[in-house]
C-alpha positions in Angstrom: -87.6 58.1 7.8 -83.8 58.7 7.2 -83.3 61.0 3.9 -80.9 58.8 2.4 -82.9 55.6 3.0 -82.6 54.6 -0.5 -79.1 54.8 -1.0 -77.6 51.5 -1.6 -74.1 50.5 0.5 -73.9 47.4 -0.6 -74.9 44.8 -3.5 -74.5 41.4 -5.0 -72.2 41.2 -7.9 -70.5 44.3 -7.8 -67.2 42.6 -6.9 -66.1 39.4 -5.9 -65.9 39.8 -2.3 -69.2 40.8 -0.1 -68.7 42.7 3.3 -71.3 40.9 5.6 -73.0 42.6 8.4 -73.2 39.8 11.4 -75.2 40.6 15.0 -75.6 38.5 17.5 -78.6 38.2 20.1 -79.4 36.6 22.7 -82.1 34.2 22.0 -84.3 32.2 24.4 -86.6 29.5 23.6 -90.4 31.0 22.6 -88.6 34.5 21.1 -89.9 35.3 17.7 -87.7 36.8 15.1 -88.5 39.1 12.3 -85.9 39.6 9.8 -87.4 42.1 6.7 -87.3 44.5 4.0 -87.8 48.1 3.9 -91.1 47.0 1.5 -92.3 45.7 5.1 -90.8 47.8 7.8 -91.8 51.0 5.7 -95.4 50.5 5.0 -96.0 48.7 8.5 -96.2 50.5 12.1 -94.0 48.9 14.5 -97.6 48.5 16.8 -98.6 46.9 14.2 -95.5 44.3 13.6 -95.8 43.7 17.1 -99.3 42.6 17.3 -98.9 40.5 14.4 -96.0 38.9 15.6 -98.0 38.4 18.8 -100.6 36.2 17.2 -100.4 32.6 18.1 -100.8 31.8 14.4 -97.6 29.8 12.7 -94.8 31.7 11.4 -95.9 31.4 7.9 -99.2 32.5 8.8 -97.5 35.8 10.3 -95.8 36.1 7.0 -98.9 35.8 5.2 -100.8 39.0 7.2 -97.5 41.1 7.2 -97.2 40.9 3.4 -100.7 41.3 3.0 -100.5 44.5 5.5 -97.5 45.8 3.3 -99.1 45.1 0.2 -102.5 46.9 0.8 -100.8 50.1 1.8 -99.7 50.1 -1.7 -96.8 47.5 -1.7 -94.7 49.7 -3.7 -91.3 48.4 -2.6 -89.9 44.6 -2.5 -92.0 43.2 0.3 -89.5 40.2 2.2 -90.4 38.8 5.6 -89.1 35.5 7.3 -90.6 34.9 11.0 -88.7 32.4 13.2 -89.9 30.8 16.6 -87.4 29.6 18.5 -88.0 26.4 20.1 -86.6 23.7 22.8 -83.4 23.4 20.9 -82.4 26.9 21.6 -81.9 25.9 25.5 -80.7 22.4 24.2 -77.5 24.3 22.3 -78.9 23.6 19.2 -79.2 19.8 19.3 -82.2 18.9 20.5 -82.7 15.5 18.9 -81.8 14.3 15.0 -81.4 16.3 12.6 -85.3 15.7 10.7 -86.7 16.9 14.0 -84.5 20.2 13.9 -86.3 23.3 12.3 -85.0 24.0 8.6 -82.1 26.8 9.9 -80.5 24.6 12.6 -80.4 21.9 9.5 -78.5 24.8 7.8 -76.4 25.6 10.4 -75.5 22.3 10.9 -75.2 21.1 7.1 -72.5 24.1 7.4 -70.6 22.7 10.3 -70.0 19.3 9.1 
């Protein structure tokens, strides 16, 4: 653990502009992404991320047994976890059929483009 893992860079409503951090990947349809807090990541073994992530359970299902991981190691940060499986529409560009059949973020990146 870094000794200044604490420290806060950045936050909401200090000003009225936000400096954004922005990372692409290279994605391919069946990869699994994790996106969480420290209230996760610091009461959860990577090993242990891994094999949850692993599970053929739903994404919100995977959510579910990290938080509740987290939570029974004493859970004594802000526990935040969103799991994404990408799908078919990841090879198809991102338009894979209407929009009702497109998981909830390509209907927000695509609410955003029109």
């Amino acid at each position: 653990t870094h000794p200044q893992r604490n420290v806060i860079l950045r936050a909401l409503g200090v000003s009225d502009e936000v400096e954004v951090d922005l990372d692409v990947v290279d994605a391919v349809p069946g990869d699994r992404l994790l996106l969480c807090s420290d209230g996760l990541s610091g009461f959860v073994a990577d090993g242990e991320l891994e094999t949850i992530m692993s599970l053929e359970a739903g994404p919100e299902e995977r959510c579910r047994r990290l938080v509740d991981k987290a939570n029974g190691r004493g859970g004594m940060d802000n526990i935040t976890a969103i799991v994404i499986d990408l799908g078919a529409e990841v090879a198809a560009g991102g338009d894979a059929g209407p929009a009702a059949d497109k998981p909830w973020w390509r209907k927000l990146y695509a609410r955003g483009k029109e």
